[in-house]
C-alpha positions as CSV (number, residue, x, y, z in Angstrom):
1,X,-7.8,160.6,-48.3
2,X,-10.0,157.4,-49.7
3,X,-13.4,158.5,-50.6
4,X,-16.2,156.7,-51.9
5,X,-16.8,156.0,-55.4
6,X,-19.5,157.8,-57.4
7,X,-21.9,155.2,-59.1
8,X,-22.3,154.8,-62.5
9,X,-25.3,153.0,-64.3
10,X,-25.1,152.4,-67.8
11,X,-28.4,153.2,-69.7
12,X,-27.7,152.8,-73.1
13,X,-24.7,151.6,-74.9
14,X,-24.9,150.9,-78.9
15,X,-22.9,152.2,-81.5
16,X,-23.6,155.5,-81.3
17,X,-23.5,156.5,-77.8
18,X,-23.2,155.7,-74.2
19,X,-25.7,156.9,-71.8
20,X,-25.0,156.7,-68.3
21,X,-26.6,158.2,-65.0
22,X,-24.1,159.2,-62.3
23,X,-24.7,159.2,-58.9
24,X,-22.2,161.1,-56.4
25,X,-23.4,160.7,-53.0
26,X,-21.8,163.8,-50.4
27,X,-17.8,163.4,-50.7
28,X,-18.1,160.5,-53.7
29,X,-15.7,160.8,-56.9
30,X,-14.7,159.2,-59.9
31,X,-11.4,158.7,-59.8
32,X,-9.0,160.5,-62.6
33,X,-10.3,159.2,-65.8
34,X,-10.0,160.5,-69.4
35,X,-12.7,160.8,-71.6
36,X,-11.9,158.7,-74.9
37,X,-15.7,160.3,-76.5
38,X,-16.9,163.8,-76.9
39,X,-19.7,164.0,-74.4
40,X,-23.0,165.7,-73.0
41,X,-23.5,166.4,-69.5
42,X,-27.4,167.1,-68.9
43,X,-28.0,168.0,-64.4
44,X,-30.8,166.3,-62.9
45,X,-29.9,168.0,-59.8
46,X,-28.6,170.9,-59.2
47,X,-25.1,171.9,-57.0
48,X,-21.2,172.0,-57.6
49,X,-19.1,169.8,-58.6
50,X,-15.1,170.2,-57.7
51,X,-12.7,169.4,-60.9
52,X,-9.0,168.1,-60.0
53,X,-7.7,168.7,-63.5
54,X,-3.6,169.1,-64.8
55,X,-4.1,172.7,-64.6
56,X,-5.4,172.6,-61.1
57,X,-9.1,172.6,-59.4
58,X,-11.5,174.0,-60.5
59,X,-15.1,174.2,-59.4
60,X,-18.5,173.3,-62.0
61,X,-22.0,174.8,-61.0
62,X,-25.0,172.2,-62.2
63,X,-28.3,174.1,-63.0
64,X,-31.1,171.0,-63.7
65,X,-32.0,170.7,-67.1
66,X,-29.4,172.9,-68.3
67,X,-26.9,171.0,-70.4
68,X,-23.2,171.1,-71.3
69,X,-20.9,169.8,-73.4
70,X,-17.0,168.8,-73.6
71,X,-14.5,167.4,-76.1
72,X,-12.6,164.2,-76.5
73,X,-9.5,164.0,-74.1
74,X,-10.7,165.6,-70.9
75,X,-9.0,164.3,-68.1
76,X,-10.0,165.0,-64.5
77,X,-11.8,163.5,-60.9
78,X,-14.7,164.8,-60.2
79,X,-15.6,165.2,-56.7
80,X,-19.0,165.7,-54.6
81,X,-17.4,167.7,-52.0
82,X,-21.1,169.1,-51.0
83,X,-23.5,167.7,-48.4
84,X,-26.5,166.5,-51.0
85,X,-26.1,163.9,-53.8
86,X,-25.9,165.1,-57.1
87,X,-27.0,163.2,-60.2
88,X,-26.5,163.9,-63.7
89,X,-26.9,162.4,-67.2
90,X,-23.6,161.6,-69.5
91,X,-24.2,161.1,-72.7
92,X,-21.1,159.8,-74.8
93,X,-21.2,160.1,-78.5
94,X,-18.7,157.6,-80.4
């Protein structure tokens, strides 16, 4: 199944950290990616993301404004299998 790709804009990139704003329109993803920076996730909207991860799927609620965090390493896809985009904040720390 081809989906469309979710759509990053970088914001800030210096040598401290990377912001970006993702967009996932209804159905979009990232593609499998690893993260190679602990990072910050901060919801602008709210919803659920699905997770294809090695250990299987897995399904993330976003509450706006309510922040999360992850480590180095993290591999997945993130998909928007809802019918509403979803927008967050990333905020990579190097």
């Amino acid at each position: 199944m081809t989906r469309p790709q979710a759509v990053p804009t970088v914001q800030i990139d210096n040598a401290r950290v990377i912001v970006t704003e993702w967009r996932f329109a209804p159905g979009a993803e990232t593609g499998w990616h690893r993260h190679g920076h602990d990072y910050v996730v901060v919801p602008m909207t709210g919803g659920a993301l699905t997770l294809e991860t090695p250990e299987g799927t897995k399904v993330a609620p976003l509450t706006p404004g309510q922040s999360y965090t992850r480590s180095i390493g993290v591999e997945h896809n993130v998909i928007n299998d809802t019918d509403q985009e979803i927008v967050f904040i990333e905020i990579e720390v190097r």
